[in-house]
Backbone as CSV, one residue per row, in Angstrom:
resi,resn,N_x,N_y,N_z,CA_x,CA_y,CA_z,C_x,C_y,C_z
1,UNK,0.855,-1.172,0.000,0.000,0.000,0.000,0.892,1.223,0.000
2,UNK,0.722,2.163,-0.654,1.850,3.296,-1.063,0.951,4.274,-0.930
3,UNK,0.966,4.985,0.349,0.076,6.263,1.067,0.914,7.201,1.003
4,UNK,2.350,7.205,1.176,2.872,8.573,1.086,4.488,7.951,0.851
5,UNK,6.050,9.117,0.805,7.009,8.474,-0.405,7.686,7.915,0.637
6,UNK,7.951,8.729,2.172,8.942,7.808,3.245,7.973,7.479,4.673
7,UNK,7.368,6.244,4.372,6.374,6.057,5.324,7.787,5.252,6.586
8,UNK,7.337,5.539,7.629,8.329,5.239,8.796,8.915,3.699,8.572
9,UNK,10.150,3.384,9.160,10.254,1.960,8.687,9.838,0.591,9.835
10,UNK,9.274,1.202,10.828,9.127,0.398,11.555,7.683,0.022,11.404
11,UNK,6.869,0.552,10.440,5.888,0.426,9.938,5.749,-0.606,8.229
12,UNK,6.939,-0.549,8.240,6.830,-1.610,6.947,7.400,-2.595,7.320
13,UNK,7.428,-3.856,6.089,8.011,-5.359,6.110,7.880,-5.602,4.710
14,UNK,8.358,-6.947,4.488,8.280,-7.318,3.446,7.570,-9.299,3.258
15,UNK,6.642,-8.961,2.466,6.004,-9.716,2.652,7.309,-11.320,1.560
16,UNK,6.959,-12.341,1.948,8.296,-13.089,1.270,7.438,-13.974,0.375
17,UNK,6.075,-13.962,0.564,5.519,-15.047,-0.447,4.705,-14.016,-1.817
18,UNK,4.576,-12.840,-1.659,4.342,-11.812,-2.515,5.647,-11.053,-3.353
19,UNK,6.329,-10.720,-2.132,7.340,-10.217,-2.770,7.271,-8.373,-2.751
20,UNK,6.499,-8.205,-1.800,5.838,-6.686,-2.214,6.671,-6.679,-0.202
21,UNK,7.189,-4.926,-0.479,8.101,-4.264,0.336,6.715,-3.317,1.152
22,UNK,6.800,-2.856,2.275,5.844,-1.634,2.480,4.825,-2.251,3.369
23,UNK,3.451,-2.060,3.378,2.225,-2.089,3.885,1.154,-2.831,3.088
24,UNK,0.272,-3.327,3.679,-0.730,-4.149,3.431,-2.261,-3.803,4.021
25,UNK,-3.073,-3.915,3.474,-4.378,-3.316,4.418,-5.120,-4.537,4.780
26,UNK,-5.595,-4.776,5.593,-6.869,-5.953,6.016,-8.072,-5.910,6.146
27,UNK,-9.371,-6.025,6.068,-10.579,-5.438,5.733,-11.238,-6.611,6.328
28,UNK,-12.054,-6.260,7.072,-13.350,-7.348,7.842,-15.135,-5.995,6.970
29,UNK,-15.434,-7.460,6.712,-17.139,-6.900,5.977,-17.946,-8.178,6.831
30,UNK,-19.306,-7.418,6.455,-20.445,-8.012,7.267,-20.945,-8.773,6.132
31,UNK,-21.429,-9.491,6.156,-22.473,-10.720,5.322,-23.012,-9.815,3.922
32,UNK,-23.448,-8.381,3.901,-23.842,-8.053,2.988,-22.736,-7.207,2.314
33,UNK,-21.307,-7.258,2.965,-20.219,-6.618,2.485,-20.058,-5.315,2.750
34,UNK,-20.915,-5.106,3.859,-20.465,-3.344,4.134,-19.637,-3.303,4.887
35,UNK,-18.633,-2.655,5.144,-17.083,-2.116,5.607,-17.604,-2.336,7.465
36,UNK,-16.386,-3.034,8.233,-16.451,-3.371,8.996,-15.430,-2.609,10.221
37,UNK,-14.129,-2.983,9.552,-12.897,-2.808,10.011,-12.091,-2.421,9.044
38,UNK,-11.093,-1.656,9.155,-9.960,-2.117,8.063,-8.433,-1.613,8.966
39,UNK,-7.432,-2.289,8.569,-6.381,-2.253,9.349,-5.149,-1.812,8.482
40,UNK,-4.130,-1.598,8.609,-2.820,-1.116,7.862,-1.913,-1.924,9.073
41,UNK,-1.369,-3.048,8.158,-0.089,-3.375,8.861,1.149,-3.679,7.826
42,UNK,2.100,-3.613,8.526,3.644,-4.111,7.506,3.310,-5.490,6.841
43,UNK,3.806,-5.126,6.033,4.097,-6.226,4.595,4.266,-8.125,5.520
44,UNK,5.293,-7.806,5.925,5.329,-8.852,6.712,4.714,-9.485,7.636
45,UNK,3.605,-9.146,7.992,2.382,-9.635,9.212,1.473,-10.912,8.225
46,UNK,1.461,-11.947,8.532,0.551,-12.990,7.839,-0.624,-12.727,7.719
47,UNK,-1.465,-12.696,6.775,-3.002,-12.715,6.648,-3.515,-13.319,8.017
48,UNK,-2.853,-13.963,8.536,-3.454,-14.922,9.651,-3.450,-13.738,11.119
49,UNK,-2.428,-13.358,11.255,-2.061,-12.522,12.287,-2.728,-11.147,11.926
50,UNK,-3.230,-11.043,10.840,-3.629,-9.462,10.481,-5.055,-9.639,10.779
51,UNK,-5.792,-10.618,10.439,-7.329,-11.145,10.496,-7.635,-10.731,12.149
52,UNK,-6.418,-11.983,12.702,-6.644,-11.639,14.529,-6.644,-10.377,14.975
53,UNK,-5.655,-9.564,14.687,-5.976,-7.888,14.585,-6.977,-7.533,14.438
54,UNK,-7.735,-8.133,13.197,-9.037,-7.040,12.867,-10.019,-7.365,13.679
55,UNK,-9.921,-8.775,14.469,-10.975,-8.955,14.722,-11.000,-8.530,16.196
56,UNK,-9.841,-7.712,16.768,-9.518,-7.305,18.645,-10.331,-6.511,18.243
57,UNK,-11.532,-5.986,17.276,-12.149,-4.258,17.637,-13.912,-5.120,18.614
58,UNK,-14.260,-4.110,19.364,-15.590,-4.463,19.689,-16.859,-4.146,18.394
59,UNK,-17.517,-4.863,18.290,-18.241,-4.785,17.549,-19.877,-4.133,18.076
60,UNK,-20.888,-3.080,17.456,-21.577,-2.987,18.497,-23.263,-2.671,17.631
61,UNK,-24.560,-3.136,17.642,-25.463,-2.176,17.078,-26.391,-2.583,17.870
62,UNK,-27.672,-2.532,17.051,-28.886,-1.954,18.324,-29.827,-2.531,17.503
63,UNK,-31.152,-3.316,17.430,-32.228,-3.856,16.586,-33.365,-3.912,17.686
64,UNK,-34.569,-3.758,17.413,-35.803,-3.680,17.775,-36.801,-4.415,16.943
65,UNK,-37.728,-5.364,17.767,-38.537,-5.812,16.643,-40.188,-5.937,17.541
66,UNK,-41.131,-5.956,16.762,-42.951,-6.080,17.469,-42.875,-7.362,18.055
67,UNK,-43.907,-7.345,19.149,-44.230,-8.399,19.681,-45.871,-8.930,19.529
68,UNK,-45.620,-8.193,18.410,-47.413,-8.718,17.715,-47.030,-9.466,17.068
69,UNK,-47.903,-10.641,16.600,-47.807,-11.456,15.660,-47.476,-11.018,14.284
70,UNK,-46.863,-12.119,13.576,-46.625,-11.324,12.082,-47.915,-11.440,11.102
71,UNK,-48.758,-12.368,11.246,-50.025,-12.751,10.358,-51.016,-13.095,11.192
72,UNK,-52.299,-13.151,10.687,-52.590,-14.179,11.424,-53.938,-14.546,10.324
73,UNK,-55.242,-15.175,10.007,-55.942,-16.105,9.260,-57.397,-15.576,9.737
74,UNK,-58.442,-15.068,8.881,-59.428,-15.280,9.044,-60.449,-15.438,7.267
75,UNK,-61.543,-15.367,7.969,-62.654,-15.632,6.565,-63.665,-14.628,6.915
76,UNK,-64.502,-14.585,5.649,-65.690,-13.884,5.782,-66.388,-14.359,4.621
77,UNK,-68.050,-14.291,5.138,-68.640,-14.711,3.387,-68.459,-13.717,2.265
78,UNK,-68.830,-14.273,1.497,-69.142,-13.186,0.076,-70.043,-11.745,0.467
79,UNK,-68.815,-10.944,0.143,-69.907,-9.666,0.230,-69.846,-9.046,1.611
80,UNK,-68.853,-9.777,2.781,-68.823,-9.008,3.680,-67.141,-8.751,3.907
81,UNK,-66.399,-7.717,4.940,-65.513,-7.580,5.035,-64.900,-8.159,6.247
82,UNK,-63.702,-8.839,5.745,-63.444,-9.866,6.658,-62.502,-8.914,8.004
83,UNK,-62.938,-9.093,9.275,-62.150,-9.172,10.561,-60.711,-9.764,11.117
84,UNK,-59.832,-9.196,10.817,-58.764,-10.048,11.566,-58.461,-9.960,12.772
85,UNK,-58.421,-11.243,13.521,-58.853,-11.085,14.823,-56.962,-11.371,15.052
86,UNK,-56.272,-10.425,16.219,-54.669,-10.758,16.058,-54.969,-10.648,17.862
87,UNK,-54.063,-12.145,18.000,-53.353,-12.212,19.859,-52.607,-11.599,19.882
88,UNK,-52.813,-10.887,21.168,-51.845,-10.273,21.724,-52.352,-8.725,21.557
89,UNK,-51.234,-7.907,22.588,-51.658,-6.295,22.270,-50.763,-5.991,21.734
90,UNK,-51.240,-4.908,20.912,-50.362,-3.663,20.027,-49.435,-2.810,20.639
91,UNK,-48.570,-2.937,20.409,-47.599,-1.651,20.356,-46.568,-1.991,21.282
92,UNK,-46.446,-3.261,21.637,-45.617,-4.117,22.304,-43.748,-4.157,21.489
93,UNK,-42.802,-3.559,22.097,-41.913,-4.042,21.188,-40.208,-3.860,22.274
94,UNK,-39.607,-5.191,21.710,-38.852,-5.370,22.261,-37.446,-4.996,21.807
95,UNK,-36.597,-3.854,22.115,-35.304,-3.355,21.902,-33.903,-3.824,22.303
96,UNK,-33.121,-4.427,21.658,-31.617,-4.606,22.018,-30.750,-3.906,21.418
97,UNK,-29.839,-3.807,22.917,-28.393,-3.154,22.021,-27.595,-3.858,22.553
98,UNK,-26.188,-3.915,21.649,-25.360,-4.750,22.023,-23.845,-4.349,21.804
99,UNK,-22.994,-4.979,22.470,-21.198,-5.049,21.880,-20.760,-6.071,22.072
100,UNK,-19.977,-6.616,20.819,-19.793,-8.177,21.118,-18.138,-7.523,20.614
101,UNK,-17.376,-8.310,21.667,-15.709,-7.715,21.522,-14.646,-9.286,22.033
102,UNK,-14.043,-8.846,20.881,-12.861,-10.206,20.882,-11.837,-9.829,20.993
103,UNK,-11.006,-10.373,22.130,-9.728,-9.579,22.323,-8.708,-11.172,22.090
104,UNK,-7.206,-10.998,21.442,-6.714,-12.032,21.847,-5.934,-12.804,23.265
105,UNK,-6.274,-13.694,23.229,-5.846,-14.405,24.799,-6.893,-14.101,25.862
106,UNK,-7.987,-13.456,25.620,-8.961,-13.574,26.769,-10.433,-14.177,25.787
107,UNK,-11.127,-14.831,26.815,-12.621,-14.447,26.157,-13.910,-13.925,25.447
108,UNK,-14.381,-14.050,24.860,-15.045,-13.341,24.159,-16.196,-12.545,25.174
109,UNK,-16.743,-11.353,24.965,-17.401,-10.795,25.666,-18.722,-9.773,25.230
110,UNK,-20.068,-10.329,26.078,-21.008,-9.479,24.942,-21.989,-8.824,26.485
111,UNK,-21.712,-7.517,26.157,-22.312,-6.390,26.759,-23.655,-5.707,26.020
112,UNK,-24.631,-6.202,26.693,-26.094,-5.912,25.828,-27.093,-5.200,27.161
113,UNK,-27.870,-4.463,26.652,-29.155,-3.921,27.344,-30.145,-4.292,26.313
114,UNK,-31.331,-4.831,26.734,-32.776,-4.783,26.571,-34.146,-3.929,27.224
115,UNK,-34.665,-3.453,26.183,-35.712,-2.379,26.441,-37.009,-3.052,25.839
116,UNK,-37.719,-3.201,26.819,-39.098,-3.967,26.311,-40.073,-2.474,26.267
117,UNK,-40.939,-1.996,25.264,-41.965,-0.629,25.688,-42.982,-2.005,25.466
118,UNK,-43.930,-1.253,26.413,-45.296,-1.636,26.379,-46.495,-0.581,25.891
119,UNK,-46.264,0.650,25.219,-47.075,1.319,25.030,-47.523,2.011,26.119
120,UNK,-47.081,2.400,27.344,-47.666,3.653,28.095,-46.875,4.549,27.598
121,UNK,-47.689,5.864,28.269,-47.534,7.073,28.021,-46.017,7.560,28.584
122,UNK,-45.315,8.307,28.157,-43.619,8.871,28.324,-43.047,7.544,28.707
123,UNK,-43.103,6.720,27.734,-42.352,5.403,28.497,-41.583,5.200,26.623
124,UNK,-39.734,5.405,27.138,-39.162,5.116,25.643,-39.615,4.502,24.550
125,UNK,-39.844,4.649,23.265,-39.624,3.735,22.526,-38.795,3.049,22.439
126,UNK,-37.207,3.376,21.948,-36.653,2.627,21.739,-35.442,3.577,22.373
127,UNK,-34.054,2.581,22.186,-32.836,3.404,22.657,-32.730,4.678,22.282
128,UNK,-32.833,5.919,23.433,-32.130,7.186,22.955,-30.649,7.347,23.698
129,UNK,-30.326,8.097,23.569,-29.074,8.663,23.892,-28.313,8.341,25.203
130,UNK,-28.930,8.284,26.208,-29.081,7.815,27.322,-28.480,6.882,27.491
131,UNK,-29.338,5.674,27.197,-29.157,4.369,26.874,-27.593,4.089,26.373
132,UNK,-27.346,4.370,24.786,-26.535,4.130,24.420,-25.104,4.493,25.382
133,UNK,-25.285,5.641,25.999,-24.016,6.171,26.794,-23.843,5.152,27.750
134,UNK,-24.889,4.828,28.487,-24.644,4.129,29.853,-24.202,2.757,28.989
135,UNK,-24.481,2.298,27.723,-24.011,0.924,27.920,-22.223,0.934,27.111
136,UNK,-22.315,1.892,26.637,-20.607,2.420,26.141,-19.639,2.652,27.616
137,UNK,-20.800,3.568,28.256,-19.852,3.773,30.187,-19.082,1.976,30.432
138,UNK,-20.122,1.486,30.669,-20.227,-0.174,31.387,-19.237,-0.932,29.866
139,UNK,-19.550,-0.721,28.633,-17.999,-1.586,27.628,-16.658,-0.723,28.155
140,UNK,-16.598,0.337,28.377,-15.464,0.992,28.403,-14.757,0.441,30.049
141,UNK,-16.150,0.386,30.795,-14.987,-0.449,31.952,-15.226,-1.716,31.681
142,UNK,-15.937,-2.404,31.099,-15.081,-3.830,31.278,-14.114,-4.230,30.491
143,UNK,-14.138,-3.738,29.675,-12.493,-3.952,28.227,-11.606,-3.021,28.260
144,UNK,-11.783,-1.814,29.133,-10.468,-1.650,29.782,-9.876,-0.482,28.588
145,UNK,-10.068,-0.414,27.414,-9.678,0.298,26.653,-10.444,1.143,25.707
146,UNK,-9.626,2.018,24.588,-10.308,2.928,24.497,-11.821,2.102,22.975
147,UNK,-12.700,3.298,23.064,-13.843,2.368,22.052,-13.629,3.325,20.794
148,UNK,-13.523,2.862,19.283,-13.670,3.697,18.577,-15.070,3.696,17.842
149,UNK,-15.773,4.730,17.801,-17.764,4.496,16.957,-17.492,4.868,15.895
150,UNK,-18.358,3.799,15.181,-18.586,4.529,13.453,-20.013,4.129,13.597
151,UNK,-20.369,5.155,13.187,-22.258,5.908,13.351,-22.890,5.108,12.115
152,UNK,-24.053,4.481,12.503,-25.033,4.584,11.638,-25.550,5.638,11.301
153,UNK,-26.981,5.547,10.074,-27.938,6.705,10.337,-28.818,6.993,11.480
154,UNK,-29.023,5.845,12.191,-29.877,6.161,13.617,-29.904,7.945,14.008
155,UNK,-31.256,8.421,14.368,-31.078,9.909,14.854,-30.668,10.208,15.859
156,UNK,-30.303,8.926,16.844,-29.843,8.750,18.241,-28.423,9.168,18.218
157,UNK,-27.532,8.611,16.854,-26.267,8.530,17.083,-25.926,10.124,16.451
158,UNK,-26.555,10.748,15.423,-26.163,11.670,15.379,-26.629,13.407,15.990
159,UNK,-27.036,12.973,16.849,-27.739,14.249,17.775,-27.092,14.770,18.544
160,UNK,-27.151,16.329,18.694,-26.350,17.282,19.491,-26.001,16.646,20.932
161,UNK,-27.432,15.957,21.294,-26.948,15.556,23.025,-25.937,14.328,23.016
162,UNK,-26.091,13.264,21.785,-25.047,11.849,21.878,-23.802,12.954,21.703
163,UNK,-23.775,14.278,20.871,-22.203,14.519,20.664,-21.740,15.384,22.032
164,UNK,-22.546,15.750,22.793,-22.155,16.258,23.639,-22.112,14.960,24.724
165,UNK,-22.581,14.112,24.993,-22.149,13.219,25.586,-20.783,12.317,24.977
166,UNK,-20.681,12.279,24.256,-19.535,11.177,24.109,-18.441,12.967,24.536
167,UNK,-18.535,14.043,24.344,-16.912,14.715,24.206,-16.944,15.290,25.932
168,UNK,-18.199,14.893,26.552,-17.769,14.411,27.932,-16.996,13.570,28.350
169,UNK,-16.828,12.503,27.814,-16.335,11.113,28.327,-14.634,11.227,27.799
170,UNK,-13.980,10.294,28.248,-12.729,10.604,28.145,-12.012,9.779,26.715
């Protein structure tokens, strides 16, 4: 990889089964291939040892889904309009967030909160800002090190109060 003309030398190697002097990049994608990780190491680091690298980052997102049924079956005669009768109540829905982080030589580790709404009144929908901080507070002490975020579109992640909360934190 050739980023600039005297990149430091303790930053390069040479790879011996390529033959290429310098830097190498490593790239972790998700199932549908969107950008995950990507790493810059010397020439000389094995695909094998560069992978384990990519994979020390914590990984982290957030999904919500109804707790209504997805279908459900009825009839009516000719000429009238049919009733669907659905179990359960409306507006039921259950929220996770999560960080799943692999470090080498220790355990794997997954730091999650769940938010069930039931539909009362000033009671969250789903994760705001809040949320997300306190469960970044609680990854940041148990892994000990620093977290780097790359934002979805969520309106949570890009709002004046998440940016004023994270340039609180250290």
């Amino acid at each position: 990889m050739k980023t600039f003309t005297n990149p430091p030398t303790a930053t390069q190697g040479t790879d011996a089964t390529k033959k290429i002097v310098g830097r190498k990049r490593s790239v972790v994608t998700d199932t549908l291939g969107f950008l995950l990780v990507v790493i810059v190491v010397a020439a000389s680091v094995t695909e094998n040892r560069a992978g384990i690298q990519a994979l020390d980052q914590p990984f982290a997102d957030e999904s919500g889904m109804t707790l209504r049924p997805a279908w459900a079956r009825t009839w009516a005669r000719r000429g009238t309009t049919p009733i669907v009768k659905v179990a359960g109540r409306g507006g039921r829905k259950l929220s996770f967030a999560g960080i799943v982080a692999y470090r080498t030589g220790q355990r794997p580790r997954i730091i999650y909160r769940a938010m069930v709404h039931r539909g009362r009144k000033g009671e969250p929908k789903g994760f705001g800002e809040d949320h997300f901080a306190d469960l970044f507070d609680t990854a940041h002490q148990q892994l000990r090190g620093p977290i780097v975020l790359l934002w979805d579109g969520l309106p949570a992640h890009k709002s004046a109060k998440m940016r004023a909360l994270i340039a609180a934190r250290p």
